[in-house]
Structure formats: C-alpha cells, structure tokens
Backbone and ligand atoms as CSV (ligand in chain L), in Angstrom:
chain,resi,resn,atom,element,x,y,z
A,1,UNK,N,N,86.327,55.022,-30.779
A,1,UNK,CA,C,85.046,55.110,-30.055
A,1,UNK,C,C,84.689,53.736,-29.505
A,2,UNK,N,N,83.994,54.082,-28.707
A,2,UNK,CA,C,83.191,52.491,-28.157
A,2,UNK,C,C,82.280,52.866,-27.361
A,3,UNK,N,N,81.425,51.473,-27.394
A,3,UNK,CA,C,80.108,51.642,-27.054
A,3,UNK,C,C,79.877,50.887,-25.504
A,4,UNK,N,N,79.021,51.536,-24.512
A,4,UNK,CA,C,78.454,51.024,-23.051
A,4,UNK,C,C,77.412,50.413,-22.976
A,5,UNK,N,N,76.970,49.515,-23.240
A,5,UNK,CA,C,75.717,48.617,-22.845
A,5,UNK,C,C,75.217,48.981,-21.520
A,6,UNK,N,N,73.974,49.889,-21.121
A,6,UNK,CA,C,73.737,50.180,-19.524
A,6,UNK,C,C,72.165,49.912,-19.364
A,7,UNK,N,N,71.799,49.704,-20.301
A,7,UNK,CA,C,69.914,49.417,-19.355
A,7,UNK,C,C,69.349,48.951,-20.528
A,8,UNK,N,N,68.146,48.609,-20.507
A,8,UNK,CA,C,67.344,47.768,-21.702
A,8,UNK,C,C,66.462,49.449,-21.592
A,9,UNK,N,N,65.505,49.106,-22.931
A,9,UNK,CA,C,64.593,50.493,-23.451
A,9,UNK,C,C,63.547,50.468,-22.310
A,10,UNK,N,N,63.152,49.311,-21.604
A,10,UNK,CA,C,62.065,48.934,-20.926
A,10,UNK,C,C,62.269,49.570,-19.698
A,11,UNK,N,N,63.631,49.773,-19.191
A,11,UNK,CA,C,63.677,50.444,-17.744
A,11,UNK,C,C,63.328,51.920,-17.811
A,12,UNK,N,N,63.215,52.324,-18.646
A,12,UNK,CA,C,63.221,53.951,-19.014
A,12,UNK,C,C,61.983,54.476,-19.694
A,13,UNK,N,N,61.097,54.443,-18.882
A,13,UNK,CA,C,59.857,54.894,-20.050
A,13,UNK,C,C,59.694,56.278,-19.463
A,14,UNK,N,N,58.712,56.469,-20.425
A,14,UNK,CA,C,58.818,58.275,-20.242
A,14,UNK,C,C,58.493,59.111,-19.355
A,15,UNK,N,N,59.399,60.206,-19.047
A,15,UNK,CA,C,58.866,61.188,-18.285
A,15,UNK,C,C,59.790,60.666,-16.690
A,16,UNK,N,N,60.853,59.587,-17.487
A,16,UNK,CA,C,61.266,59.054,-16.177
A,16,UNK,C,C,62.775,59.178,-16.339
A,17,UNK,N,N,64.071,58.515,-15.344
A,17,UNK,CA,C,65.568,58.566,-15.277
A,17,UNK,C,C,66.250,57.087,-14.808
A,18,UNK,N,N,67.081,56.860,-14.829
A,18,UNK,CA,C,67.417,55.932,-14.378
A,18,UNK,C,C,68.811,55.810,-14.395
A,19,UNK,N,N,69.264,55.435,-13.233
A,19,UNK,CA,C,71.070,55.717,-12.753
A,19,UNK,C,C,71.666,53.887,-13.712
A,20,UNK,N,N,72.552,53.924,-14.263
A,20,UNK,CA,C,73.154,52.768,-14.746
A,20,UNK,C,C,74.445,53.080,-14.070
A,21,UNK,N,N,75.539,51.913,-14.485
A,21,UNK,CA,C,77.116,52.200,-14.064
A,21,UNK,C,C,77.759,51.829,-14.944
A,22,UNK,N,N,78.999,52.698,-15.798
A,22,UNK,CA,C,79.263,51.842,-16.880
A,22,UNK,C,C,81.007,52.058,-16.239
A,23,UNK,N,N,81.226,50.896,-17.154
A,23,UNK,CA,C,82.902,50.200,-16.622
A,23,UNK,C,C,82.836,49.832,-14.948
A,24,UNK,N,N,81.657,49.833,-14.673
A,24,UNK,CA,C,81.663,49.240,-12.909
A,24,UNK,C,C,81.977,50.190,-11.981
A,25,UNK,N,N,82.241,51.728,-12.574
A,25,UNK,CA,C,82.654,52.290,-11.702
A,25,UNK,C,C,82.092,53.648,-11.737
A,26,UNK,N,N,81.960,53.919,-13.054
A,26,UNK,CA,C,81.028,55.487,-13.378
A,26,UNK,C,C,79.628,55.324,-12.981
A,27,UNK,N,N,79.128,56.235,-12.749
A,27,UNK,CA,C,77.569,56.496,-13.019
A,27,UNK,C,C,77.234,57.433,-14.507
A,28,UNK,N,N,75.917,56.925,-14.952
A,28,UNK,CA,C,75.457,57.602,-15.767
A,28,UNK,C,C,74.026,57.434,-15.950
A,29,UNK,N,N,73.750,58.609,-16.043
A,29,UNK,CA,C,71.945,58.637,-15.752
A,29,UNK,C,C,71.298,58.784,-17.206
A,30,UNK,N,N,70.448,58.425,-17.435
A,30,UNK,CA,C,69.619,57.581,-18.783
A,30,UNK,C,C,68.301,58.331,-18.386
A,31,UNK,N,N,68.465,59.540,-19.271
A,31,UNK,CA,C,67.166,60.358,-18.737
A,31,UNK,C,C,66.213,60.332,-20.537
A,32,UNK,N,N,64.576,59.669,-20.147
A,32,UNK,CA,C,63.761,59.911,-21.306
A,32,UNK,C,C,62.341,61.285,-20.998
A,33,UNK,N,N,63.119,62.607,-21.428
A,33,UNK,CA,C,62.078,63.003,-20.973
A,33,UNK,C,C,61.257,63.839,-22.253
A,34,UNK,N,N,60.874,63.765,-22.895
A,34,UNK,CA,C,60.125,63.360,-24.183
A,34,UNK,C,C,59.822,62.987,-25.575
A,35,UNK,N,N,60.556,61.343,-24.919
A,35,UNK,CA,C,61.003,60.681,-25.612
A,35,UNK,C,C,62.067,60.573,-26.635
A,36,UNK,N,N,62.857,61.602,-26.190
A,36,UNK,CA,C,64.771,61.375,-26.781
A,36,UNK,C,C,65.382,61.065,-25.603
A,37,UNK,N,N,65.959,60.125,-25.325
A,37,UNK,CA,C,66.413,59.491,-25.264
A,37,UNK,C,C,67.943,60.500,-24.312
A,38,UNK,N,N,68.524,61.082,-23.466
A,38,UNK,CA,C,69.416,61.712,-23.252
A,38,UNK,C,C,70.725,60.553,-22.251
A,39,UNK,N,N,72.058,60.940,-22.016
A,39,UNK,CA,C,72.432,60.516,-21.122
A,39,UNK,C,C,73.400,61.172,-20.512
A,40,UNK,N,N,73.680,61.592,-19.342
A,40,UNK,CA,C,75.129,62.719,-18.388
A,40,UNK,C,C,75.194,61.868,-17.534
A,41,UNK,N,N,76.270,62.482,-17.047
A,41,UNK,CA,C,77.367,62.016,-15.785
A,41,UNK,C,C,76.052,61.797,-14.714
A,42,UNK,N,N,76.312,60.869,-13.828
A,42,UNK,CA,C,75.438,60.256,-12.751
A,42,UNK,C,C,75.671,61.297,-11.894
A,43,UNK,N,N,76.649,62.026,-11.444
A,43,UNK,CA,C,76.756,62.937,-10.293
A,43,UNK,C,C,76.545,64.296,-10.516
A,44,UNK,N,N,76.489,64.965,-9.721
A,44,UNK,CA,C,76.359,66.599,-9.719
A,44,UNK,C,C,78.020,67.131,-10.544
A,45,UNK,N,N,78.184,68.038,-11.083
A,45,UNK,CA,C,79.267,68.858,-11.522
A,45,UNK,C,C,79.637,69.895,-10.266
A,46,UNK,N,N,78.873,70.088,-9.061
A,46,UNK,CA,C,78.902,70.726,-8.189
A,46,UNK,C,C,79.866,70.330,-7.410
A,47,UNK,N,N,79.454,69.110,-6.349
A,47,UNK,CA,C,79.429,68.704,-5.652
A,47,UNK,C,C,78.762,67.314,-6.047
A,48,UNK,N,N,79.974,65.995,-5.130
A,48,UNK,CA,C,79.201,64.618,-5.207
A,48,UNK,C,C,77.868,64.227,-4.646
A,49,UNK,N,N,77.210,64.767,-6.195
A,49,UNK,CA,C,75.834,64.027,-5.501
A,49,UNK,C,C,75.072,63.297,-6.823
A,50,UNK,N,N,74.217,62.230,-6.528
A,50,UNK,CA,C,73.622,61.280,-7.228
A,50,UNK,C,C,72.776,62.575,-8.228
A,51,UNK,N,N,72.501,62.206,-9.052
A,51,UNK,CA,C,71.497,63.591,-9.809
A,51,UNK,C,C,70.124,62.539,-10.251
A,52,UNK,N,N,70.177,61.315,-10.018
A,52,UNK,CA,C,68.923,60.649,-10.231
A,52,UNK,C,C,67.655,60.990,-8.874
A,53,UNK,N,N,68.334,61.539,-7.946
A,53,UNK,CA,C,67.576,62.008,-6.974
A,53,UNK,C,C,66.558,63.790,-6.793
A,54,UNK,N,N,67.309,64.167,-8.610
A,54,UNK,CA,C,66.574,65.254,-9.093
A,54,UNK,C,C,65.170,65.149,-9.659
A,55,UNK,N,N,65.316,66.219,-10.365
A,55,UNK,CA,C,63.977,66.601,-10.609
A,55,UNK,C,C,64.027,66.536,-12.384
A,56,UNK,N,N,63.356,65.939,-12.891
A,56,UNK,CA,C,62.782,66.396,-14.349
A,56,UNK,C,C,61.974,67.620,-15.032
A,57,UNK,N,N,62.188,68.761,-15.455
A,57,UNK,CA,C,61.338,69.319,-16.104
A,57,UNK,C,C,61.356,69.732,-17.742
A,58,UNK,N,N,60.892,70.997,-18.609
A,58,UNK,CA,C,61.273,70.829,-19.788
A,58,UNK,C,C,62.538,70.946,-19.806
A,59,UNK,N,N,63.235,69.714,-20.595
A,59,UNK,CA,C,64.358,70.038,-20.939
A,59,UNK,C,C,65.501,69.892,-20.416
A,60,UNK,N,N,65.520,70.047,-18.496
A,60,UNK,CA,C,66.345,70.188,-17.868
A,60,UNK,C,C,66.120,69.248,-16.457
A,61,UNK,N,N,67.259,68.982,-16.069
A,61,UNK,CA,C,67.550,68.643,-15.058
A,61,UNK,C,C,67.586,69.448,-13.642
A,62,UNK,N,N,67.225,69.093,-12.575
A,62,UNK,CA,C,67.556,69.799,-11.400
A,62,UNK,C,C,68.121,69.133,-10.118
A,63,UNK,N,N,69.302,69.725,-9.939
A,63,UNK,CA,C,70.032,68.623,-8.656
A,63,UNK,C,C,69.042,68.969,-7.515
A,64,UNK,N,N,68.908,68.220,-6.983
A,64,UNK,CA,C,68.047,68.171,-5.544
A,64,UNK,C,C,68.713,68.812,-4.168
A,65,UNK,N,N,69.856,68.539,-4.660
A,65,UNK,CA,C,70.739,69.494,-3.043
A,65,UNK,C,C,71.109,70.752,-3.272
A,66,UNK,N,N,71.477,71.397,-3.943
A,66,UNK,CA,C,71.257,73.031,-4.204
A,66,UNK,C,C,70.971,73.636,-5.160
A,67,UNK,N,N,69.648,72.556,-5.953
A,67,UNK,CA,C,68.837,72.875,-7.338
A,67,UNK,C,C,69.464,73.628,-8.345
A,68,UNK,N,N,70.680,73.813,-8.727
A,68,UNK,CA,C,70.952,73.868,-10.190
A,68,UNK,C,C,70.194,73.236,-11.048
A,69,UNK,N,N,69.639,73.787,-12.607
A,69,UNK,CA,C,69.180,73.304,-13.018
A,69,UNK,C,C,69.875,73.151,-14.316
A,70,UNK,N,N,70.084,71.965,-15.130
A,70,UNK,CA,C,71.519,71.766,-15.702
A,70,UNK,C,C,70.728,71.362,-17.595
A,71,UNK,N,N,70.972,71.935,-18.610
A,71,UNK,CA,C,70.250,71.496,-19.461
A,71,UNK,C,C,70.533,70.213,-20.471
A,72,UNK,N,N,69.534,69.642,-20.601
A,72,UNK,CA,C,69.500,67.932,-21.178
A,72,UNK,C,C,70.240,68.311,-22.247
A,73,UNK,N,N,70.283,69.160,-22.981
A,73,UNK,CA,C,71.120,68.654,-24.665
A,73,UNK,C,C,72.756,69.324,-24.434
A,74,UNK,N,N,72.706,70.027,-23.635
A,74,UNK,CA,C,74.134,70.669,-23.477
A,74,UNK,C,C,75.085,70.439,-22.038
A,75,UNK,N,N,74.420,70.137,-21.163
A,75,UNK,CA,C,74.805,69.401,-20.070
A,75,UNK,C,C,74.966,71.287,-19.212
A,76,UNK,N,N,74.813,72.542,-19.861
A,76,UNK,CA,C,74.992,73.482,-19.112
A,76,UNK,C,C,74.370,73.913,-17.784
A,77,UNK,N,N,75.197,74.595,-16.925
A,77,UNK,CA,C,74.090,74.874,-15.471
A,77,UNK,C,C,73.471,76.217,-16.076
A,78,UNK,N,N,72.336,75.834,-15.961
A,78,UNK,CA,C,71.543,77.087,-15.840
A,78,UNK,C,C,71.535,78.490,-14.957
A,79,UNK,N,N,71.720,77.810,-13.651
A,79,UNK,CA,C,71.423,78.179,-12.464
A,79,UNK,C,C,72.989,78.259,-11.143
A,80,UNK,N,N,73.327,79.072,-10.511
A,80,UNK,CA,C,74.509,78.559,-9.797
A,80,UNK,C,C,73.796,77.757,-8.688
A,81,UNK,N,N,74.352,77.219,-7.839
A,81,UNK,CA,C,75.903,77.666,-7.808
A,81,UNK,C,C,76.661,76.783,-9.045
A,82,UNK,N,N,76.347,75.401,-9.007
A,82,UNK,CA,C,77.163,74.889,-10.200
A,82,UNK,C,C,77.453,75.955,-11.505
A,83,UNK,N,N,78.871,75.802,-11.601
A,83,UNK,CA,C,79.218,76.652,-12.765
A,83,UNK,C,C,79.644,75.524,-13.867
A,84,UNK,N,N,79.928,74.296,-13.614
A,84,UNK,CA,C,80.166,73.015,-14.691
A,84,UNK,C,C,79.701,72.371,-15.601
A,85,UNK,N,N,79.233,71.986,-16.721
A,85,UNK,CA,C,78.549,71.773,-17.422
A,85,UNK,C,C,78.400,70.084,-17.322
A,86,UNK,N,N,77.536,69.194,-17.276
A,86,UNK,CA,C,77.417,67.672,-17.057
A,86,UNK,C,C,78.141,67.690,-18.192
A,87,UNK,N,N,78.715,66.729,-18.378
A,87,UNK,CA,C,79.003,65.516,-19.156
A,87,UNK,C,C,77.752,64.872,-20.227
A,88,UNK,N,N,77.934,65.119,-21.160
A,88,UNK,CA,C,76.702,64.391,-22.590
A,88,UNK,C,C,77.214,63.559,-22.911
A,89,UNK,N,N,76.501,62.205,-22.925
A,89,UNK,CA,C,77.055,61.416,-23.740
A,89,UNK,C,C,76.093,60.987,-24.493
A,90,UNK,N,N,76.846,60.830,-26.128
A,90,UNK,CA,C,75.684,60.224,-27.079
A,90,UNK,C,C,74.975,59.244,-27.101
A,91,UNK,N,N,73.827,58.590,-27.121
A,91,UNK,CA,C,72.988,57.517,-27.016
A,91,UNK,C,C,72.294,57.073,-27.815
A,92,UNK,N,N,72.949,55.760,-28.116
A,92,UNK,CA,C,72.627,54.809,-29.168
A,92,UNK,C,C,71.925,53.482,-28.970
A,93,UNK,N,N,70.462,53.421,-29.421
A,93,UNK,CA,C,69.765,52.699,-28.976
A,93,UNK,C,C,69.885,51.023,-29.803
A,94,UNK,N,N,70.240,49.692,-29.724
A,94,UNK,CA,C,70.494,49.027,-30.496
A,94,UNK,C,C,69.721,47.783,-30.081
A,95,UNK,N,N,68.710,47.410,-30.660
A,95,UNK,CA,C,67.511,46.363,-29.968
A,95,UNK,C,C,66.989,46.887,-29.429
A,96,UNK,N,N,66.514,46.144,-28.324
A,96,UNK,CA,C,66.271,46.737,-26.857
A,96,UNK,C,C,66.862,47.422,-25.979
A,97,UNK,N,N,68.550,47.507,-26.185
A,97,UNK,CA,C,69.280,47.756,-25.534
A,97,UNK,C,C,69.486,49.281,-25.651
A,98,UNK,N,N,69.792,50.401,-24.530
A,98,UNK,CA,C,70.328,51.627,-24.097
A,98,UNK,C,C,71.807,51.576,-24.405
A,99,UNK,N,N,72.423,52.185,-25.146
A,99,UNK,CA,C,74.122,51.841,-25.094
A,99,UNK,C,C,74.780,53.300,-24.851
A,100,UNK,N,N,75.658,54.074,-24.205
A,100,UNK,CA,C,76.431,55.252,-25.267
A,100,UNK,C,C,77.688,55.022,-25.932
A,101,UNK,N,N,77.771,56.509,-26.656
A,101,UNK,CA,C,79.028,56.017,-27.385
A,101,UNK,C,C,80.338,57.354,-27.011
A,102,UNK,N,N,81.425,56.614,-26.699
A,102,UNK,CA,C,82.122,57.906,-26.168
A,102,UNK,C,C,83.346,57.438,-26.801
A,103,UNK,N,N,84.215,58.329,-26.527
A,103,UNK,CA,C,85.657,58.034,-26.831
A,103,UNK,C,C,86.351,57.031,-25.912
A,104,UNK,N,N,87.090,56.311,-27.125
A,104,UNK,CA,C,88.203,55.368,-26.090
A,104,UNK,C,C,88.679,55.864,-24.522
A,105,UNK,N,N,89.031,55.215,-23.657
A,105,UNK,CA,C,89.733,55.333,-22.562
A,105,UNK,C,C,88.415,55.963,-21.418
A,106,UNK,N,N,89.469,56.640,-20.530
A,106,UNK,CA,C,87.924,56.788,-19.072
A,106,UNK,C,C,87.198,57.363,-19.321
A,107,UNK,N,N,85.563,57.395,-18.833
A,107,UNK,CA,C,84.675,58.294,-19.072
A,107,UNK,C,C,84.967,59.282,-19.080
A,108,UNK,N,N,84.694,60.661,-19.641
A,108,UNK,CA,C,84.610,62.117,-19.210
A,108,UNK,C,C,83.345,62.596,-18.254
A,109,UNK,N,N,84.177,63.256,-16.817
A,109,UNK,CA,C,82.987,63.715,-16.138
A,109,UNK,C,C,83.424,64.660,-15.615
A,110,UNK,N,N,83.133,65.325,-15.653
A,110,UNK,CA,C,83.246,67.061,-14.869
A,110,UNK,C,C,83.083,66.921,-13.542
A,111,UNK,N,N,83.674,67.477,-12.556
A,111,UNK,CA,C,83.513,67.568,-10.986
A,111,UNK,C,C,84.573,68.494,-10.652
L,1,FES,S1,S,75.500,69.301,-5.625
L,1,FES,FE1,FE,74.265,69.701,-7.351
L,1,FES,S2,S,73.949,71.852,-7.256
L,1,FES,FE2,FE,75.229,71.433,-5.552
C-alpha cells in the first residue's frame, strides 16, 4: 500500500469538492459532503469528463454532462447512461493533510 498526499483539510470544507492530482497525472476529487471525508476518480466513468464540475447532493455525486448520479461510498451509477462504478479510494487524514491510501503501482480508474 501507499499513501498520496493531495490537499490540506483547509481546502475542503463542507458541503464542498475539490479536484487534486496525484502522481502528476491522475485526477482525484476530495469530496466533504457531511463531513466524511470521501475520495473517486477525478473523471466521469462515462465519458472524459472532470466530475468536480458536478453537483453534490445526499450522498451522491452528479456528472454535469449527462447527470449520472454516482454514489459517494460505493462509487456506483445510480442513473445511466454510465454503467461504471467510480473508483473509491480510502482517505486518510494525517495532520492537516488529505492523503489516500491505495495499492502499490497505477491508480485504479474505471473509464
Ligand atoms: S460523462 Fe458523466 S454521465 Fe456522461
């Protein structure tokens, strides 16, 4: 396992998201939406698209370009057309710091 250092606790306050990049090349979005702390793949499972440009509601996520709505603890689409499930990654808060923790080697991201 190993751990991603991607945002301090301070960029993320509640009810809010925030796109990080980990290894310089992934995206991963750092969503607090009441107050746990979640983190998935930066892009759509659909189609390449940013998902920080969604929507927050209970629980779930919603892509903004053909509103799937994808759920925070399981990364599942709710909704089609996406049939892919995001990418979860565990999140481990250490100081101030936002970190996750995934398995050795490249991120896992569904697309
Ligand atoms: S790109 Fe997200 S639902 Fe199509």
């Amino acid at each position: 396992m190993r751990r991603i250092d991607l945002l301090g606790v301070d960029e993320v306050p509640l009810g809010t998201m925030k796109m990080a990049w980990a290894d310089g090349t992934d995206q991963v979005l750092i969503i607090n939406s009441n107050g746990d702390l979640a983190a998935v793949q930066g892009t759509c499972s659909h189609e390449y698209f940013e998902l920080d440009k969604g929507f927050l509601t209970a629980g779930t996520l919603t892509c903004a370009l053909h509103l799937s709505r994808f759920d925070l603890e399981s990364g599942e689409p709710l909704d089609p057309p996406a049939d892919l499930p995001l990418a979860v990654y565990d999140v481990v808060v250490e100081g101030d710091r936002i970190m996750i923790e995934v398995p050795d080697g490249s991120l896992e991201i569904n697309d």
